[in-house]
N, C-alpha and C positions, 0 to 999 in steps of 0.2 A: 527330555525337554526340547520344542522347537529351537532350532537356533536360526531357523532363514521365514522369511513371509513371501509368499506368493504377493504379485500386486492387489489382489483384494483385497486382502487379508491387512496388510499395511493401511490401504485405506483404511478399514474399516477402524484398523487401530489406533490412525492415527487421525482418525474424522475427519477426515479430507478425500476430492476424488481421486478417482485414477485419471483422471485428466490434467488436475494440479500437478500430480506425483508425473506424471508424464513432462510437464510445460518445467516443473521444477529442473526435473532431468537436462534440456535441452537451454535450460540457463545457467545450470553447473551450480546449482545449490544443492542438488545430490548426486552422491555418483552414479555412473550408469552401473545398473545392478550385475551380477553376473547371472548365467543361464545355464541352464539343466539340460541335461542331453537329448531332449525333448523340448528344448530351446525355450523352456519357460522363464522370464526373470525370476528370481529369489534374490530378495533385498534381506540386510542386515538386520536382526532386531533393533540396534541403536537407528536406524532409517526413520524407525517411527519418532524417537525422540528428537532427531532432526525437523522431519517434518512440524514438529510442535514447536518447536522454536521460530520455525519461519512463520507459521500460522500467529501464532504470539506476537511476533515483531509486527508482521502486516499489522494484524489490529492496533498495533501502537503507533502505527502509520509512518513504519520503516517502510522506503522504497526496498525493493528486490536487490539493484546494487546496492543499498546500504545495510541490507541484511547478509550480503556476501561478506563485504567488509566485516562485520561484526565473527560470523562464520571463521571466516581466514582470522582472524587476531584471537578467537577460541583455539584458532589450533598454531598458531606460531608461541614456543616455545618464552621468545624475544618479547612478547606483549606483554603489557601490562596492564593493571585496573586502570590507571590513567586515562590507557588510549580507549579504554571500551568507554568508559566516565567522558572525556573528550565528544566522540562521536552519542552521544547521549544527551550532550551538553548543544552539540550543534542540533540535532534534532530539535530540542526546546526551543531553541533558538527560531527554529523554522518553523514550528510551530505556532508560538505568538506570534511573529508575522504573518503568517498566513491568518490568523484570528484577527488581527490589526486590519489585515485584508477584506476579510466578511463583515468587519463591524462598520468597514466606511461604504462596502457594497449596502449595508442594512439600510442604514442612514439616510442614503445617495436614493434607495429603491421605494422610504420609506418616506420620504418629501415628495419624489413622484407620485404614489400615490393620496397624498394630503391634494394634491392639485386635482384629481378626479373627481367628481360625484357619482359618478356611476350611471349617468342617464342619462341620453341622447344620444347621435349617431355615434359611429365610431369615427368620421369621417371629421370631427369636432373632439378628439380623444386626447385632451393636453398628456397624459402620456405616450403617444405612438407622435406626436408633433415633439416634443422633447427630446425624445429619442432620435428623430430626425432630424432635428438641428444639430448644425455643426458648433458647438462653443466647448470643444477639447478642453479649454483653459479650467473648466468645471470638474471635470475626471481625469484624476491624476492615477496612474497605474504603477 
């Protein structure tokens, strides 16, 4: 049985490029692989299940540092469900906020357009005139 992957082969297994697995590399969410005497990397089979984890977390719209975080508390001994539940818990967090965020951008984009018709110059465009006026006191960040 294989016990090492070539970097394609990784990719392929772990449906990810070699450019990820590369960018991965040089932000320390995988180790750098070791090399063959023919200086080819050969990565671990557990690499791919790495890789799947990181790929999983992105989609759940863990940052890179917040998936190391996650990473390192998988492997300290001293963690607990807690802390992984914790940083899970902030994530949601940051998530409805940033939702909070897009529903008052929605709102804010979606009264701007109530003031258009759509016809005449643009030079008469109450959105590009809105957007040029200064009344901050309106959009709150």
């Amino acid at each position: 049985m294989q016990r090492s992957l070539t970097i394609g082969k990784l990719a392929k297994k772990a449906d990810v490029s070699i450019d990820s697995i590369r960018f991965y590399e040089r932000r320390g969410l995988i180790a750098e692989p070791k090399r063959t005497e023919s200086n080819y990397r050969v990565y671990p089979l557990e690499a791919a299940d790495r890789l799947r984890f990181i790929k999983k977390a992105q989609h759940l719209g863990f940052s890179l540092s917040e998936i190391q975080e996650l990473l390192d508390l998988s492997q300290n001994p001293s963690a607990s469900k807690a802390d992984v539940k914790s940083k899970t818990e902030e994530k949601i967090e940051d998530i409805k906020s940033k939702i909070q965020n897009l529903n008052r951008i929605l709102k804010a984009l979606e009264q701007l357009d109530k003031t258009c018709d759509g016809h005449g110059p643009v030079s008469a465009c109450p959105i590009l005139k809105a957007l040029a006026t200064d009344d901050s006191h309106e959009c709150h960040h």
